[in-house]
PASEBA-1860 file (N, C-alpha, C; in nm, 3 decimals):
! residues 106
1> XXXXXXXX> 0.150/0.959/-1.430/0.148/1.101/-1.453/0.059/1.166/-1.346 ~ 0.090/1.281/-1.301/0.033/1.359/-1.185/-0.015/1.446/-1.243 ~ -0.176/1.490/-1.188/-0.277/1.605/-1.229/-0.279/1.704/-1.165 ~ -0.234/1.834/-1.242/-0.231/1.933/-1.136/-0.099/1.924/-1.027 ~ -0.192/1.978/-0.943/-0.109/2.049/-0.787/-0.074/1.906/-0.728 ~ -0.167/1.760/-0.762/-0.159/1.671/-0.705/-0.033/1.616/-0.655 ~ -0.018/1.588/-0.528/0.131/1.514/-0.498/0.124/1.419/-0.516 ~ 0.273/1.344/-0.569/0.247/1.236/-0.567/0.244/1.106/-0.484
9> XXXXXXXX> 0.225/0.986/-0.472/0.225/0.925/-0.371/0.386/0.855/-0.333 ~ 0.429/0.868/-0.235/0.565/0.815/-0.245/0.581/0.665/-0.204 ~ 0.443/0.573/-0.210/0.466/0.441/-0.198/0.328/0.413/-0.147 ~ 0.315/0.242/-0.109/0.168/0.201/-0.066/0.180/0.254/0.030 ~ -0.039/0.275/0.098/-0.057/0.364/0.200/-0.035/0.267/0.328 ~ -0.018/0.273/0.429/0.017/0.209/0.524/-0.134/0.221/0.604 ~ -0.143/0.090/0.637/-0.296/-0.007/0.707/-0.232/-0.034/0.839 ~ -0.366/0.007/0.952/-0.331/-0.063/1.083/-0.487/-0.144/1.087
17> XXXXXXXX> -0.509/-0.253/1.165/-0.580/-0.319/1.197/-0.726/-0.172/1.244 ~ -0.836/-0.220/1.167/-0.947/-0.132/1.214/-0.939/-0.039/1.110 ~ -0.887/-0.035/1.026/-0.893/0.064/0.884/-1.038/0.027/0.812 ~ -1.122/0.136/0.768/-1.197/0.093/0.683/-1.128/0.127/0.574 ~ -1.147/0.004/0.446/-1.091/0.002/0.330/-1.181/0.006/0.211 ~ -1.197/0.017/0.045/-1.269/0.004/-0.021/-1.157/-0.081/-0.139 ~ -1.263/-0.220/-0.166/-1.124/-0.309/-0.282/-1.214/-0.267/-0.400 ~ -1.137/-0.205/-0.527/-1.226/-0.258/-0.648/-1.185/-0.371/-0.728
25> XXXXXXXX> -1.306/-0.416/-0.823/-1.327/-0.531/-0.865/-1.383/-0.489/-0.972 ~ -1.386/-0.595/-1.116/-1.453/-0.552/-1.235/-1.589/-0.560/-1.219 ~ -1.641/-0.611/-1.104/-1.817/-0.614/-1.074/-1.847/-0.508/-1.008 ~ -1.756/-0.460/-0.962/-1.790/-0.321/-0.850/-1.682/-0.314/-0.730 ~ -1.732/-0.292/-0.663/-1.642/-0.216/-0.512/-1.677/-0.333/-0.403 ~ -1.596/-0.335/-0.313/-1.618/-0.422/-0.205/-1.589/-0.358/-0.073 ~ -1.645/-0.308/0.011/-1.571/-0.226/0.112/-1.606/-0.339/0.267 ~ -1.487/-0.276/0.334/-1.461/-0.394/0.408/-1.352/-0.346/0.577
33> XXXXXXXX> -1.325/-0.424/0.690/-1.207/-0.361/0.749/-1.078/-0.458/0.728 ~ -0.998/-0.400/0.775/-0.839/-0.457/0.814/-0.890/-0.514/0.945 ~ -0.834/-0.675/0.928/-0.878/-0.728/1.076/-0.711/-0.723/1.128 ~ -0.613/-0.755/1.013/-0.456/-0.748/1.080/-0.347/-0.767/0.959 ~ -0.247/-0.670/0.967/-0.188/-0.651/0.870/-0.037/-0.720/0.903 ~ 0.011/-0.825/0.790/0.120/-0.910/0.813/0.236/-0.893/0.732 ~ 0.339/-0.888/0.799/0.478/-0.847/0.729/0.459/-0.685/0.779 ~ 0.587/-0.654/0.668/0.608/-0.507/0.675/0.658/-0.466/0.542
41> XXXXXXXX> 0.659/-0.320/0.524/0.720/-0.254/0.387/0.663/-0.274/0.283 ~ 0.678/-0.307/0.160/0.657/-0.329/0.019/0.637/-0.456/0.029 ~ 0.605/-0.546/0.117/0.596/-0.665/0.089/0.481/-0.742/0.201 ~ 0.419/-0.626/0.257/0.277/-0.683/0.397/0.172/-0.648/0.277 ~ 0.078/-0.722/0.377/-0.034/-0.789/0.334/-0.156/-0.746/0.439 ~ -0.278/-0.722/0.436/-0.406/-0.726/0.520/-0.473/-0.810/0.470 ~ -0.510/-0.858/0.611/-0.637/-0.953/0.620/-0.753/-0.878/0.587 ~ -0.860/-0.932/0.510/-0.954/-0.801/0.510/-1.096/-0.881/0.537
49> XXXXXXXX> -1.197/-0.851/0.631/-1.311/-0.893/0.645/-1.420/-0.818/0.600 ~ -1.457/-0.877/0.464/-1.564/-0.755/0.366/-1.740/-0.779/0.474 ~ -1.789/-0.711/0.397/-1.923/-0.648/0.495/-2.017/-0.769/0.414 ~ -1.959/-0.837/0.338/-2.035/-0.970/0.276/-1.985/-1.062/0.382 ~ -1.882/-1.094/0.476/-1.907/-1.167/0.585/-1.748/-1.240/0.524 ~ -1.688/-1.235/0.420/-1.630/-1.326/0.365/-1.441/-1.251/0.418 ~ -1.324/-1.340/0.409/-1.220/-1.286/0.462/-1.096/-1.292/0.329 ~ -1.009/-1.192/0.298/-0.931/-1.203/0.179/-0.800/-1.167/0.250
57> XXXXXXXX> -0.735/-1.210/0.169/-0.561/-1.117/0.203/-0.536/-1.049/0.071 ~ -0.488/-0.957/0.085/-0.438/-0.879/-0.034/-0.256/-0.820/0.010 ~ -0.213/-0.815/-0.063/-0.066/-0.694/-0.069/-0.124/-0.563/0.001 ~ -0.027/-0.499/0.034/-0.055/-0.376/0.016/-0.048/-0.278/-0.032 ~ 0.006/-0.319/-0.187/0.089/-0.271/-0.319/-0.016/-0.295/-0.434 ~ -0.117/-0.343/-0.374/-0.252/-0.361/-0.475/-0.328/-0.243/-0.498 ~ -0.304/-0.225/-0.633/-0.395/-0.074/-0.611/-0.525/-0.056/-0.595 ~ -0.550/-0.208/-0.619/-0.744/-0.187/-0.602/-0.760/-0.153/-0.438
65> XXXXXXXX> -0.677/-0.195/-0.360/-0.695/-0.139/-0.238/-0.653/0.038/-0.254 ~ -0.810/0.083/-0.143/-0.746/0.208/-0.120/-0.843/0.239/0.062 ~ -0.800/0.347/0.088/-0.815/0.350/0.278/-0.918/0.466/0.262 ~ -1.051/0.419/0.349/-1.130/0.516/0.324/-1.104/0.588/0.442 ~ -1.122/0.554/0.569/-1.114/0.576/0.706/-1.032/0.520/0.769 ~ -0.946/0.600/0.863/-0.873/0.483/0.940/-0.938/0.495/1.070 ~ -0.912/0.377/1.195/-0.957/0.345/1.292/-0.970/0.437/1.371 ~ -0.917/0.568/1.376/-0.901/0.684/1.418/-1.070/0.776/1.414
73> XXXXXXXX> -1.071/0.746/1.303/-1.233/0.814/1.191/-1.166/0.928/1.156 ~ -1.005/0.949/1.086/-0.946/1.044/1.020/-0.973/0.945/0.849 ~ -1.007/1.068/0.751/-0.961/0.999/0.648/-0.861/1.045/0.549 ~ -0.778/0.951/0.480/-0.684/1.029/0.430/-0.670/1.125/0.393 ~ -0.728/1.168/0.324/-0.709/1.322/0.311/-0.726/1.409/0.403 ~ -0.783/1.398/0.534/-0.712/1.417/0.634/-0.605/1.453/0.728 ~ -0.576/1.286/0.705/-0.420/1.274/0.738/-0.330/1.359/0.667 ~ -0.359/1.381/0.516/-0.253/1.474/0.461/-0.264/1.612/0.453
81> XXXXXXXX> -0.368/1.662/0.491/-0.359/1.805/0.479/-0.404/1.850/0.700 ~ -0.377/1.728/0.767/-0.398/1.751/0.935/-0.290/1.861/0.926 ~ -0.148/1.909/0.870/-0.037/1.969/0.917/-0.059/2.128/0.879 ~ -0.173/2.147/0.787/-0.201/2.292/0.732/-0.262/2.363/0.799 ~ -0.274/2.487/0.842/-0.326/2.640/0.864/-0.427/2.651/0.741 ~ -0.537/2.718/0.840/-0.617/2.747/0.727/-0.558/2.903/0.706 ~ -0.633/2.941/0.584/-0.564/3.030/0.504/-0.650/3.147/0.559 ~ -0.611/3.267/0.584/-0.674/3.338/0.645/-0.677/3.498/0.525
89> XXXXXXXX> -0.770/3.546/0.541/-0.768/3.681/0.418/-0.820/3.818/0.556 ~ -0.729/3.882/0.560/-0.764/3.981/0.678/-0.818/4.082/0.611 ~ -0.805/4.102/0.489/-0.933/4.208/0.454/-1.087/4.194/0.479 ~ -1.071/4.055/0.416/-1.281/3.988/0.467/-1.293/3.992/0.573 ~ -1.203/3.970/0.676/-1.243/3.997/0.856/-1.232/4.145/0.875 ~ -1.183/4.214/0.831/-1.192/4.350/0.853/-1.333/4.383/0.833 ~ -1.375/4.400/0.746/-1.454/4.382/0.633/-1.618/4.310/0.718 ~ -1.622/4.213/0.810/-1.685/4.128/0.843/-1.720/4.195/1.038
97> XXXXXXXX> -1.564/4.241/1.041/-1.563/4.330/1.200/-1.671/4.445/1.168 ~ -1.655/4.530/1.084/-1.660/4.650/1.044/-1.829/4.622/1.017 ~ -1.939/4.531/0.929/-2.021/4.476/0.938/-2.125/4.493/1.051 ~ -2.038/4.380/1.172/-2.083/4.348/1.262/-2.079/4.498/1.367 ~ -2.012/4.547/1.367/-2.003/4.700/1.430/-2.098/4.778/1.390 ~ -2.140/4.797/1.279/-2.285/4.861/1.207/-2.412/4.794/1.233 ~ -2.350/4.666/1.285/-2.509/4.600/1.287/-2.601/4.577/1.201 ~ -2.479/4.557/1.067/-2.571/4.515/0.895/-2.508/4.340/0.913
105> XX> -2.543/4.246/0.976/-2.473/4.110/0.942/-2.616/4.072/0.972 ~ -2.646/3.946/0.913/-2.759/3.867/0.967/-2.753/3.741/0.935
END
């Protein structure tokens, strides 16, 4: 079920090598990178080298995996809202011109 405005996800997130990732676990969180991701589609896998020194493979259909950063230093949420305009209100810039013209802003 989806909350809100939330979209939903239309499948696992896609990992390139150099992703920082975060796995959870019933003891806690494990965060870690993608050293190299094998196969493709609904059915690849990452290698993952946690910051405990130790190396795992997981799916990429595991939900305890999720992508904090990718190698880029974009993070997903990011990536999904990189295509938007910010929203602009031309009354407050009027409003903000008009201000600065009086020489009341500080």
């Amino acid at each position: 079920m989806t909350q809100g405005n939330q979209p939903r996800r239309s499948g696992p997130p896609i990992f390139s090598a150099g992703d920082d990732i975060a796995y959870a676990m019933g003891k806690g969180m494990r965060y870690g990178n993608v050293v190299r991701v094998i196969g493709a589609g609904d059915q690849a896998a990452v290698e993952i080298q946690f910051e405990d020194g130790g190396k795992e493979i997981h799916r990429v259909k595991d939900r305890a995996l999720s992508l904090l950063r990718r190698a880029t230093g974009q993070s997903e949420r990011d990536e999904e809202l990189g295509d938007r305009q910010k929203a602009r209100d031309f009354g407050i810039k009027e409003v903000m011109k008009s201000d600065i013209r009086r020489g009341s802003h500080r």
